[in-house]
DOZA-932052 format. One record per residue (C-alpha): residue number from 1; residue in three letters; y, x, z. Coordinates in nm, 3 decimals, padded with zeros to 5 digits. Layout:
<pts>
+------+--------+---------+---------+---------+
| tise | drenvo |      yy |      xx |      zz |
+------+--------+---------+---------+---------+
|  NUM |    ala |       Y |       X |       Z |
...
+------+--------+---------+---------+---------+
</pts>
This chain:
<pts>
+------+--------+---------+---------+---------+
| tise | drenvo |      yy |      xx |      zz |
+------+--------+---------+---------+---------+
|    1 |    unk | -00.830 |  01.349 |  00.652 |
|    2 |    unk | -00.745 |  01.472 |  00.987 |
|    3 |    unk | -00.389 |  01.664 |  00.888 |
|    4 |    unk | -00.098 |  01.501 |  00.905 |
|    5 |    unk |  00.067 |  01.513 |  00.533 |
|    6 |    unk |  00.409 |  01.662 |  00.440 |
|    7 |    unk |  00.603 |  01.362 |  00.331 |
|    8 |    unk |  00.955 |  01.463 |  00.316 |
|    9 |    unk |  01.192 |  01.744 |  00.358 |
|   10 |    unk |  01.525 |  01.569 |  00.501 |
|   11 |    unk |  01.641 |  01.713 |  00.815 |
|   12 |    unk |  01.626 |  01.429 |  01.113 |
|   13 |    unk |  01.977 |  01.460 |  01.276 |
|   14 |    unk |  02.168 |  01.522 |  00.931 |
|   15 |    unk |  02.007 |  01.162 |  00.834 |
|   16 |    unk |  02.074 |  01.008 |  01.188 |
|   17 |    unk |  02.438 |  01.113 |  01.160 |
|   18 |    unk |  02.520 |  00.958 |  00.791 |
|   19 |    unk |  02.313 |  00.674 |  00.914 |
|   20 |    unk |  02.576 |  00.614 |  01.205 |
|   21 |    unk |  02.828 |  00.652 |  00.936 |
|   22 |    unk |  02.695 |  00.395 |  00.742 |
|   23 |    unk |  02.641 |  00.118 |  01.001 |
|   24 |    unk |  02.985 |  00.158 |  01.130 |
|   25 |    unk |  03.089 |  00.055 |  00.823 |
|   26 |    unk |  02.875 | -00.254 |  00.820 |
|   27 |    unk |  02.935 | -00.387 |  01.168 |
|   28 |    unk |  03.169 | -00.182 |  01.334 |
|   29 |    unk |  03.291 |  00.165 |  01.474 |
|   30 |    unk |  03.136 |  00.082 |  01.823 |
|   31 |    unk |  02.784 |  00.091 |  01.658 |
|   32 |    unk |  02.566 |  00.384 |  01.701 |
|   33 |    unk |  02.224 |  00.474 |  01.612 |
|   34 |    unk |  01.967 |  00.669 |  01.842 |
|   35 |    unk |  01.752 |  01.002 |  01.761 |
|   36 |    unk |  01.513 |  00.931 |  01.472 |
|   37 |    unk |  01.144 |  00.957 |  01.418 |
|   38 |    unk |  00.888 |  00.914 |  01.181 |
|   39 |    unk |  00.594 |  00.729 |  01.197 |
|   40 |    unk |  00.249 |  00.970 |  01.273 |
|   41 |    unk | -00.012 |  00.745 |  01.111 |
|   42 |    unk | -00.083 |  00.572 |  00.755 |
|   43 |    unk |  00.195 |  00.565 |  00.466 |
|   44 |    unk |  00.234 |  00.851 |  00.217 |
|   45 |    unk |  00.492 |  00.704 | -00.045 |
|   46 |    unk |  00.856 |  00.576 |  00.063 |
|   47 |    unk |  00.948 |  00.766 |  00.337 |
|   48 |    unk |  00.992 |  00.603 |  00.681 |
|   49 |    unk |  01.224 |  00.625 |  00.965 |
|   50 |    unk |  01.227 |  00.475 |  01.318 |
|   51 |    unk |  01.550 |  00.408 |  01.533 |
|   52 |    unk |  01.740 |  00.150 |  01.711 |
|   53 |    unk |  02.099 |  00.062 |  01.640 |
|   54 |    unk |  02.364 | -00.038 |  01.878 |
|   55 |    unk |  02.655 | -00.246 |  01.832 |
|   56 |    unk |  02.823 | -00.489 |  01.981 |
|   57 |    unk |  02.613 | -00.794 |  01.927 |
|   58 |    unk |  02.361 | -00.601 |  02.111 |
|   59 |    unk |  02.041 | -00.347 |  01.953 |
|   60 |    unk |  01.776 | -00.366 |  01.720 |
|   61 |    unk |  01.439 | -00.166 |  01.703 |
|   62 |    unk |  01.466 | -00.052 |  01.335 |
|   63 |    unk |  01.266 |  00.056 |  01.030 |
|   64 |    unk |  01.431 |  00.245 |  00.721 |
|   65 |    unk |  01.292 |  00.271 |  00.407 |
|   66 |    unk |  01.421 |  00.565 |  00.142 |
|   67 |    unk |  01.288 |  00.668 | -00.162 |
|   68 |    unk |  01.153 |  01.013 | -00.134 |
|   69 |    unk |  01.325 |  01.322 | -00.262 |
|   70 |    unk |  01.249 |  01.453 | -00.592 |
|   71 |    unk |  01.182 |  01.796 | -00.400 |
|   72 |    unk |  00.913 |  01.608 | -00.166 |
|   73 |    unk |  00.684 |  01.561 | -00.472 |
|   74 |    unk |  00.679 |  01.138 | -00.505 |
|   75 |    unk |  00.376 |  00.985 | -00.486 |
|   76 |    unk |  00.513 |  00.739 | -00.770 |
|   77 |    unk |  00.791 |  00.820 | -01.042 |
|   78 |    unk |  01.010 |  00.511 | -00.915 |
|   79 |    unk |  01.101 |  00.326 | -00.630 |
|   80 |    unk |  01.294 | -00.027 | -00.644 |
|   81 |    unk |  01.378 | -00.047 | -00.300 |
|   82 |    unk |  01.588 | -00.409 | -00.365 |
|   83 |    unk |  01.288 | -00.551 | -00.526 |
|   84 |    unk |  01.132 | -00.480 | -00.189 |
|   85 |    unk |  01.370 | -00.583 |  00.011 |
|   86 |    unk |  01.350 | -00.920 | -00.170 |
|   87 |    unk |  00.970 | -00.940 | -00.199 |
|   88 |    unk |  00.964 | -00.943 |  00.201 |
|   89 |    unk |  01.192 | -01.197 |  00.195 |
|   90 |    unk |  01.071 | -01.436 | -00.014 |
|   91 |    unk |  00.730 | -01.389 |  00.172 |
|   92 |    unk |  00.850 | -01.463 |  00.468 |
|   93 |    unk |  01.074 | -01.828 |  00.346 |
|   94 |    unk |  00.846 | -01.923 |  00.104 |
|   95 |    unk |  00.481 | -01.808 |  00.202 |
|   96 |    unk |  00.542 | -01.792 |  00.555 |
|   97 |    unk |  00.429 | -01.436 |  00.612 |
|   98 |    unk |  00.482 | -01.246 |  00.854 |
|   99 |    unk |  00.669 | -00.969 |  00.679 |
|  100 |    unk |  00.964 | -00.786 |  00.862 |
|  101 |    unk |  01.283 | -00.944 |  00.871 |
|  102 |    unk |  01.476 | -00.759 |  00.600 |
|  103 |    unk |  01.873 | -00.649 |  00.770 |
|  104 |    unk |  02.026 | -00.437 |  00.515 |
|  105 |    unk |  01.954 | -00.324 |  00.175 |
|  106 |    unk |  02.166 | -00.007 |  00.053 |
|  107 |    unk |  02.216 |  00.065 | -00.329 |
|  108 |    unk |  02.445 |  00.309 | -00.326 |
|  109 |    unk |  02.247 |  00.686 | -00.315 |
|  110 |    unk |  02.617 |  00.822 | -00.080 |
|  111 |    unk |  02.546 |  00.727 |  00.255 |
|  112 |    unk |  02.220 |  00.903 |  00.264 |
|  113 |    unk |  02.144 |  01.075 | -00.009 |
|  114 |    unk |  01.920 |  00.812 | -00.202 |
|  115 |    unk |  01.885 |  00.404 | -00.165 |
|  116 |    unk |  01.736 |  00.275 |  00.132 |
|  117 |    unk |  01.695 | -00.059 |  00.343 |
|  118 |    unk |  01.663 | -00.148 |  00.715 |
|  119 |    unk |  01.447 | -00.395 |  00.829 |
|  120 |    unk |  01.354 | -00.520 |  01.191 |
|  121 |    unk |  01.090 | -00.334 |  01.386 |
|  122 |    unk |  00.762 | -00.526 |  01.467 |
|  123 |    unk |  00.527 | -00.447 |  01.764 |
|  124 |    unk |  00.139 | -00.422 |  01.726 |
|  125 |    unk | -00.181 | -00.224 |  01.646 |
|  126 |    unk | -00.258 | -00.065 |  01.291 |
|  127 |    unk | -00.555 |  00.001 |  01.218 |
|  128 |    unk | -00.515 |  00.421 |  01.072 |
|  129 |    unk | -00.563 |  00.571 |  00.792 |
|  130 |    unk | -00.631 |  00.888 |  00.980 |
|  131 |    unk | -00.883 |  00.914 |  01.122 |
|  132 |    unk | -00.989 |  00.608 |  00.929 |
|  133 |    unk | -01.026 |  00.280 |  01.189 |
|  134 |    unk | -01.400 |  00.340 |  01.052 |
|  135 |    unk | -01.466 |  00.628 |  01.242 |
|  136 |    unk | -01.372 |  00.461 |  01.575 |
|  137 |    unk | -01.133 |  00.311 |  01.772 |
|  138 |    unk | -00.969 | -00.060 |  01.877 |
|  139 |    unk | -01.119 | -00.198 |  01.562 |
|  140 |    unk | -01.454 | -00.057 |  01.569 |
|  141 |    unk | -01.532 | -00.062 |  01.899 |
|  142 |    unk | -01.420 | -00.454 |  01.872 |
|  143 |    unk | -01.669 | -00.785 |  01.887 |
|  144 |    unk | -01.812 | -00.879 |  01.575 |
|  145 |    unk | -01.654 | -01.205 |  01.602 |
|  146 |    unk | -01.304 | -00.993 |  01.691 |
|  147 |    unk | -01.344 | -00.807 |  01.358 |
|  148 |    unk | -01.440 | -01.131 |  01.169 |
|  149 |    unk | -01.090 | -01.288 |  01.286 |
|  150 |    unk | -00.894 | -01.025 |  01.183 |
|  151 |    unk | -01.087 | -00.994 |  00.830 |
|  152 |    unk | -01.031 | -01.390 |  00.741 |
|  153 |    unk | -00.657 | -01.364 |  00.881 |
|  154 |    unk | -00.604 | -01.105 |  00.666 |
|  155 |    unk | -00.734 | -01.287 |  00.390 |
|  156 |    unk | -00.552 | -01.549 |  00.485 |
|  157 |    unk | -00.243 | -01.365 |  00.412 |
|  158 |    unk | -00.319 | -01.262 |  00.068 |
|  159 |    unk | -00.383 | -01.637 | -00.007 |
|  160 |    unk | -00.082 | -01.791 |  00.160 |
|  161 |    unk |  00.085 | -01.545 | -00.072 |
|  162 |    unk | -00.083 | -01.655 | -00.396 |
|  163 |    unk | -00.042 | -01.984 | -00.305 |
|  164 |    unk |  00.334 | -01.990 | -00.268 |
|  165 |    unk |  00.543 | -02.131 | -00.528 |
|  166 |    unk |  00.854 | -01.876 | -00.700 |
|  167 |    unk |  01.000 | -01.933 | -00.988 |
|  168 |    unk |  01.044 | -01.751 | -01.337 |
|  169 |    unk |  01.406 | -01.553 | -01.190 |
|  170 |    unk |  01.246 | -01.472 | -00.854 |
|  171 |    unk |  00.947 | -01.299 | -01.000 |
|  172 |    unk |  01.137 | -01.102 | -01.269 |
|  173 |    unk |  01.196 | -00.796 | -01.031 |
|  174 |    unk |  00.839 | -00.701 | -00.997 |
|  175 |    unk |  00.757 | -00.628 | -01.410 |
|  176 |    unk |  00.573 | -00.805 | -01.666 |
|  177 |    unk |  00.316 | -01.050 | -01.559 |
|  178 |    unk | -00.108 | -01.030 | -01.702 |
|  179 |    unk | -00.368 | -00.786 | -01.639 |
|  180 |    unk | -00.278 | -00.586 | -01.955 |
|  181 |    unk |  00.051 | -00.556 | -01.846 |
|  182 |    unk | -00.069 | -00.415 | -01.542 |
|  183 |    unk | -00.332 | -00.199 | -01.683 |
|  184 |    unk | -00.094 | -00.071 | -01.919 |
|  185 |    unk |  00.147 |  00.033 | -01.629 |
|  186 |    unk | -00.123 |  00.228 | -01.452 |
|  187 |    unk | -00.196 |  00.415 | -01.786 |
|  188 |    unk |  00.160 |  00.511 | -01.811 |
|  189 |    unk |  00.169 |  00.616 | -01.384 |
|  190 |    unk | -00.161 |  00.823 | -01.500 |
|  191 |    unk |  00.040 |  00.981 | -01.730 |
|  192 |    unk |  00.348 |  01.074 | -01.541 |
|  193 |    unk |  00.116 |  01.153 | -01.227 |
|  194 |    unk | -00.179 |  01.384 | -01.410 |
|  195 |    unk | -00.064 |  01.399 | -01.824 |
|  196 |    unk | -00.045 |  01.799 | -01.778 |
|  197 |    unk | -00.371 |  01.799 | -01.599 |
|  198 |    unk | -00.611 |  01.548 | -01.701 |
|  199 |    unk | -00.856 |  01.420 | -01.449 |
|  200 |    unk | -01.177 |  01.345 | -01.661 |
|  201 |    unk | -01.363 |  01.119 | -01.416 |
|  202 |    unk | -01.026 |  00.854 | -01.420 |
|  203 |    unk | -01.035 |  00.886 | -01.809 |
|  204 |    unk | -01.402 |  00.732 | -01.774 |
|  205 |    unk | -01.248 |  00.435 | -01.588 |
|  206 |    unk | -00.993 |  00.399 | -01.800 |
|  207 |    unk | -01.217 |  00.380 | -02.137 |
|  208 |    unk | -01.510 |  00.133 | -01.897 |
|  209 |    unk | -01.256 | -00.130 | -01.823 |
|  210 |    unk | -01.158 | -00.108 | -02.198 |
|  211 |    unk | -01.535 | -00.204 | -02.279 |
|  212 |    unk | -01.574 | -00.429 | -01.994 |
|  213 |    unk | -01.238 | -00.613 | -02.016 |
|  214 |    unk | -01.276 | -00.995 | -01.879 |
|  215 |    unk | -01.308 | -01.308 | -02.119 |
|  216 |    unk | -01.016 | -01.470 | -01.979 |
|  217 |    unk | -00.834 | -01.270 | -01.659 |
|  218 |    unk | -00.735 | -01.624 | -01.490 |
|  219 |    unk | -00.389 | -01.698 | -01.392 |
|  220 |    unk | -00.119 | -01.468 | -01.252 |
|  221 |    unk |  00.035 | -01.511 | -00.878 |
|  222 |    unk |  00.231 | -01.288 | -00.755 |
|  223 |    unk |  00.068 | -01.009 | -00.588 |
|  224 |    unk |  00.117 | -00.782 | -00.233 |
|  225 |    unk | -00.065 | -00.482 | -00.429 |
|  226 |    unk | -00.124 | -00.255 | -00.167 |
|  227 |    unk | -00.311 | -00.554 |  00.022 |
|  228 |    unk | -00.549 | -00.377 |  00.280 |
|  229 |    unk | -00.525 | -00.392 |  00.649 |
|  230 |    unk | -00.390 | -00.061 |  00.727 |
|  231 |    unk | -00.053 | -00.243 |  00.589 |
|  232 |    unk | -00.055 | -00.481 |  00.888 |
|  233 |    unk |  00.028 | -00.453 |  01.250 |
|  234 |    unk | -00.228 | -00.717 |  01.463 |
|  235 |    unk | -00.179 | -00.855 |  01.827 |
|  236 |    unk | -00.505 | -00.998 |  01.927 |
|  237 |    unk | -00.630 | -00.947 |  01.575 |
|  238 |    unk | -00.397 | -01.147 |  01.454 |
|  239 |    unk | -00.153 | -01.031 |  01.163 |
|  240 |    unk |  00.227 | -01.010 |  01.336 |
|  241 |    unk |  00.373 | -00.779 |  01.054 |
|  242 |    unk |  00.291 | -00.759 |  00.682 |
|  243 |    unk |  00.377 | -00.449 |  00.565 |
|  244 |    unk |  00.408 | -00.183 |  00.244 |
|  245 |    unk |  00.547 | -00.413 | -00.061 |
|  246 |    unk |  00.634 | -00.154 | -00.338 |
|  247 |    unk |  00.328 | -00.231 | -00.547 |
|  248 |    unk |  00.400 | -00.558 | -00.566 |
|  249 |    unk |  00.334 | -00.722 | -00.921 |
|  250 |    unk |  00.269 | -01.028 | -01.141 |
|  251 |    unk | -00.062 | -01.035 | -01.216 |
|  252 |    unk | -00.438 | -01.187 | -01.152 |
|  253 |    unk | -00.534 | -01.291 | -00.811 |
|  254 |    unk | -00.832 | -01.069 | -00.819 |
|  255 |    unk | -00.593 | -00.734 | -00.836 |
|  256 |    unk | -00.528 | -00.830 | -00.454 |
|  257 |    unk | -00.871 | -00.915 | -00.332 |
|  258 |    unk | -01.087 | -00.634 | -00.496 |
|  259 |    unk | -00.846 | -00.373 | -00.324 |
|  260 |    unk | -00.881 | -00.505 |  00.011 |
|  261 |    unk | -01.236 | -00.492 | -00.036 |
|  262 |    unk | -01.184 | -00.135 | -00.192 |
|  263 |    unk | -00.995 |  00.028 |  00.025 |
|  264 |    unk | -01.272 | -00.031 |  00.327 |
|  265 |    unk | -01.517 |  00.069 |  00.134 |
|  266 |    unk | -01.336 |  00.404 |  00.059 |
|  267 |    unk | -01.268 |  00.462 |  00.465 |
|  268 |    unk | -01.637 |  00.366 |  00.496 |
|  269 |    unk | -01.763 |  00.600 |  00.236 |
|  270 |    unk | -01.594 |  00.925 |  00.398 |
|  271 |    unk | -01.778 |  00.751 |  00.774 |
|  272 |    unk | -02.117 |  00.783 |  00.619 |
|  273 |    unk | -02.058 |  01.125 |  00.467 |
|  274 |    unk | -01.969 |  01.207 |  00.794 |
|  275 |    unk | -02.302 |  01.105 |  00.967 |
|  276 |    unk | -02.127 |  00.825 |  01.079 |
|  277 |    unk | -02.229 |  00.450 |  01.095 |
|  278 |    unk | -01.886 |  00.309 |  01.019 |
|  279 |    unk | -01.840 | -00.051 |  00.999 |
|  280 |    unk | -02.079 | -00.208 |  00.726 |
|  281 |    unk | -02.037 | -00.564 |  00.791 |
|  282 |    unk | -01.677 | -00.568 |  00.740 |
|  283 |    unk | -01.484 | -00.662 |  00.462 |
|  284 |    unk | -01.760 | -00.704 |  00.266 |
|  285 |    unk | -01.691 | -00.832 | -00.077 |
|  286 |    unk | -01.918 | -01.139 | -00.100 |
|  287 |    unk | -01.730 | -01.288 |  00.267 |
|  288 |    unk | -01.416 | -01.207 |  00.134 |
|  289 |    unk | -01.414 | -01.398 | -00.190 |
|  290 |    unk | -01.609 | -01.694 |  00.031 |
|  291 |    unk | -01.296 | -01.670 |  00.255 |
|  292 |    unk | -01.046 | -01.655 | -00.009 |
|  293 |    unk | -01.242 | -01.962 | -00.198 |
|  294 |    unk | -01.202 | -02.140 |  00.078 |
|  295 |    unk | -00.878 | -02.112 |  00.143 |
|  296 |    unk | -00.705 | -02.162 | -00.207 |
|  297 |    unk | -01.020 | -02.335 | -00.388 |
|  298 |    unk | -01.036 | -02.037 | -00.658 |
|  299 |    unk | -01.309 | -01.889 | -00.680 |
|  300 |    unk | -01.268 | -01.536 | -00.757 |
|  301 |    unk | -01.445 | -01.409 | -01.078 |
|  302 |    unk | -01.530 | -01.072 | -01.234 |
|  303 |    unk | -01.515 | -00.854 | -00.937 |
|  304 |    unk | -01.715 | -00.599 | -01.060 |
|  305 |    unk | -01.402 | -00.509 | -01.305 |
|  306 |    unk | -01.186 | -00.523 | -01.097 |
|  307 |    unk | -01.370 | -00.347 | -00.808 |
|  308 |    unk | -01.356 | -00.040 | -01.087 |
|  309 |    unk | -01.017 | -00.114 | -01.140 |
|  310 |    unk | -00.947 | -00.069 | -00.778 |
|  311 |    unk | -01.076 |  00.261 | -00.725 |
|  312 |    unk | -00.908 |  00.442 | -01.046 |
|  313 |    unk | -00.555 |  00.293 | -00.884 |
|  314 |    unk | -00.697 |  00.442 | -00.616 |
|  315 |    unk | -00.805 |  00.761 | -00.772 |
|  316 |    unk | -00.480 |  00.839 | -00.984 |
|  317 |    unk | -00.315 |  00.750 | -00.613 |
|  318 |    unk | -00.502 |  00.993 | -00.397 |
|  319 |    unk | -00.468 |  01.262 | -00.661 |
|  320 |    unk | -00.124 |  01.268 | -00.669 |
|  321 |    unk | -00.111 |  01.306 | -00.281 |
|  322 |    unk | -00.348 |  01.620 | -00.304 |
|  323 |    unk | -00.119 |  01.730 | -00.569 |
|  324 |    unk |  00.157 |  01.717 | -00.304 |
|  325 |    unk | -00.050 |  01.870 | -00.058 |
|  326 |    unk | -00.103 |  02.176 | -00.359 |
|  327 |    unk |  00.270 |  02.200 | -00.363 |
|  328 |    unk |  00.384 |  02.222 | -00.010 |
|  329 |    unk |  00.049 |  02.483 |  00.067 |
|  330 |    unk | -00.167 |  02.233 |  00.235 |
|  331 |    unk | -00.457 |  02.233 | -00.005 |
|  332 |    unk | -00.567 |  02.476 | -00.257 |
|  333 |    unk | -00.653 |  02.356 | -00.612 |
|  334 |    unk | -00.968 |  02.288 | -00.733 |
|  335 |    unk | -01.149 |  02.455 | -01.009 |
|  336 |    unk | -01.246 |  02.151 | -01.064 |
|  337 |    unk | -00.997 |  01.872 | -01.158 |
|  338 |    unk | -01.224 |  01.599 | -01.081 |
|  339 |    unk | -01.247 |  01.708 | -00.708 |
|  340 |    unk | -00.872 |  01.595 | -00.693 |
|  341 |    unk | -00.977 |  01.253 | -00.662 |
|  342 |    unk | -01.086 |  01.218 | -00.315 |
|  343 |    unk | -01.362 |  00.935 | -00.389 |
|  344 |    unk | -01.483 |  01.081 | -00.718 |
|  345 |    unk | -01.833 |  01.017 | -00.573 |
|  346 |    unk | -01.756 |  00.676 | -00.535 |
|  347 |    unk | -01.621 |  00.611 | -00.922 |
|  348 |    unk | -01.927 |  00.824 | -01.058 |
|  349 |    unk | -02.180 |  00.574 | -00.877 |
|  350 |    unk | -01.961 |  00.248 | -00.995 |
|  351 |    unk | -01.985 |  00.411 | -01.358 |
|  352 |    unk | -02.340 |  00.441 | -01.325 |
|  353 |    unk | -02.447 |  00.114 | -01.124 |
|  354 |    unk | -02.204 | -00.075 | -01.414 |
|  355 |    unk | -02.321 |  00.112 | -01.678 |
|  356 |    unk | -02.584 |  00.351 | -01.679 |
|  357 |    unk | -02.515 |  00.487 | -02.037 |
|  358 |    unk | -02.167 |  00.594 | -01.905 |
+------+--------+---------+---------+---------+
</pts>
């Protein structure tokens, strides 16, 4: 967790050169863009560039978005850039989220080699990914009544989202709506992602939430999907930017909720292995869904599926990074398939808690 991961093999000053190319075209031949970077902490899908463009209405700080190169080993098999693009705008107008304001959205793969969008730049703290915010830090070292603001605010976002009204046409772009659409889709990313190599400790997820499927999954909102705080920039704990919308889907409530709630407990599972106190109180699951009840009046129901459900996502996720990181020489392969999955600790102890005869 402490290496910074190989996430894409385009050369910096080829890109910043098309990219000048391109935004003359769009606003003018005085318009220039400066030396790119990319960002050092959290993200491992879309690739991510930093600049700021200059034209003659001025400069913007700027964030582009590309779909990876085939070459750079894609964390998922597709990326529909324009359904992101929209997704951050209609969370903005309609949920009034504080998602970046979306500038540009490219189709065509000519100007640099593969779609992309530009959206504004947005100031503020993350908390990382690496080393987790769990192992230290502005977070951590915060007031328990700092990290309980930022924890309900960033509930709050994931219900202001739910809550928001879109219709039939503007919900189309992100796939068929229901939990067993949903499922379904993961089963099929398993596939593409691990079918030559299967990882035997996801199969055992995937056959428990067969035999633990919910009576009735509740209704379907549309959902962030990758809704977890290291997706938000925070001034004074505050959520300023809402960020990371490409798993964004049609489905129950819960899919949202149970992976905030997941994805601390994975960053405080590697603390504790690590001798490490972490951050216990936070996020935990039983203040979340209070918060979220209170907020929307829905109280949130089965968590103990979806909580599994969360950590194979997770699982088939993190073992297609470590399969990148086998491909570009960063990590060796296991003997072991099951070691691929970074938590595989944590699914073998929700298997048994749920289910002992698993």
């Amino acid at each position: 967790m402490t290496e910074q991961m190989r996430t894409s093999t385009r050369d910096l000053e080829e890109l910043r050169e098309r990219a000048t190319a391109w935004l003359r075209g769009r606003v003018g031949e005085d318009a220039s863009v400066s030396e790119m970077s990319r960002p050092s902490e959290n993200g491992m899908s879309s690739e991510t560039l930093f600049f700021t463009a200059t034209w003659s209405e001025g400069e913007k700080r700027c964030v582009a978005r590309l779909a990876p190169a085939v070459e750079a080993v894609p964390v998922f098999p597709s990326y529909d850039l324009r359904a992101q693009f929209e997704i951050m705008r209609l969370a903005r107008e309609k949920a009034g989220i504080p998602a970046p304001r979306a500038l540009w959205f490219e189709p065509d793969a000519g100007p640099l080699g593969t779609p992309f969008f530009v959206m504004e730049r947005a100031e503020g703290e993350v908390p990382p990914d690496v080393m987790p915010y769990t192992f230290g830090g502005w977070l951590h070292d915060a007031s328990p009544e700092d990290q309980r603001r930022l924890q309900d605010a960033s509930v709050g976002i994931v219900a202001a989202l739910h809550q928001a009204a879109f219709t039939p046409a503007e919900l189309t772009p992100f796939g068929a709506p229901g939990l067993r659409a949903h499922v379904e889709a993961q089963r099929a990313y398993y596939t593409w992602a691990h079918g030559e190599r299967p990882i035997p400790v996801l199969e055992r997820a995937f056959a428990w939430l067969e035999e633990h499927w919910p009576d009735d999954p509740g209704p379907d909102v549309l959902t962030w999907g990758d809704a977890r705080i290291g997706n938000m920039m925070f001034q004074d704990f505050a959520p300023v930017a809402v960020l990371d919308w490409e798993m964004a889907a049609v489905g129950p409530r819960e899919l949202d909720l149970s992976w905030m709630i997941f994805l601390h407990r994975f960053f405080q599972d590697i603390t504790t292995s690590a001798g490490l106190p972490g951050m216990p109180g936070f996020m935990r699951g039983e203040d979340v869904c209070r918060k979220y009840q209170e907020l929307t009046g829905y109280q949130p129901r089965d968590m103990d599926f979806y909580e599994m459900y969360a950590a194979l996502r997770h699982g088939i996720i993190m073992a297609r990074v470590w399969q990148r990181r086998i491909h570009f020489g960063e990590q060796p392969r296991p003997d072991d398939p099951d070691d691929l999955v970074l938590h595989r600790a944590t699914i073998e102890e929700l298997l048994a808690h749920y289910d002992p005869a698993s």
